[in-house]
C-alpha positions, 0 to 999 in steps of 0.5 A: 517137656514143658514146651510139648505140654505148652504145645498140646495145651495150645493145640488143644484150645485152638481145636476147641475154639475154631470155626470151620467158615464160608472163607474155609468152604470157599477155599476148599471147594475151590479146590477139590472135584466134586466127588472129592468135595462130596468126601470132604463135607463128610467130616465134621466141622472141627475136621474141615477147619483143621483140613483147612488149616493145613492146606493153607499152609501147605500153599503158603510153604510151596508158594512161588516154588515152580516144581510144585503142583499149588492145586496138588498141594492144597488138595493133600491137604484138605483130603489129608484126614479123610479117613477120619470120616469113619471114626466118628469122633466127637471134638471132645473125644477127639481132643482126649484121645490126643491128649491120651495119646501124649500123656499116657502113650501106652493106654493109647496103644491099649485103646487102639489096639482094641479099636 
């Protein structure tokens, strides 16, 4: 349990402290089509970085693997909370509702059970 808390704090932190950068809009728009580029820069910053964040990764763990489509990969990535663009969420909102989810699970289901 106490690894989980340690986790989340984490997470928590690194949400609060990133910084979405040219280095992160190079990256992307590299990637994606222009109407894709379009969806993406609809997320706010916090989003893209985390977006980001997660394509890289996905890269770095399909890198060198000739069954894998590299442009696919990065493209799920970066598009993979592209929905959020609807919720319009702040970084703090965002954050406490994460935490609520984890501590509380039962008032998150209660919160999102009434949208």
């Amino acid at each position: 349990m106490f690894n989980r808390i340690s986790y989340r704090l984490r997470q928590f932190w690194t949400g609060a402290t990133a910084v979405y950068t040219k280095a992160d809009e190079h990256f992307a728009h590299g990637y994606l089509t222009i109407e894709e580029w379009a969806l993406f820069n609809q997320l706010p910053d916090f989003e893209r970085k985390h977006s980001s964040n997660v394509a890289r990764r996905m890269l770095d763990a399909v890198k060198g693997e000739p069954r894998f489509d590299e442009r696919k990969i990065v493209r799920l990535g970066l598009l993979h909370d592209i929905g959020k663009i609807r919720e319009r969420n702040t970084l703090f909102t965002k954050r406490v509702l994460v935490l609520i989810r984890f501590i509380f699970p039962w008032l998150y289901d209660a919160l999102a059970a009434r949208g």
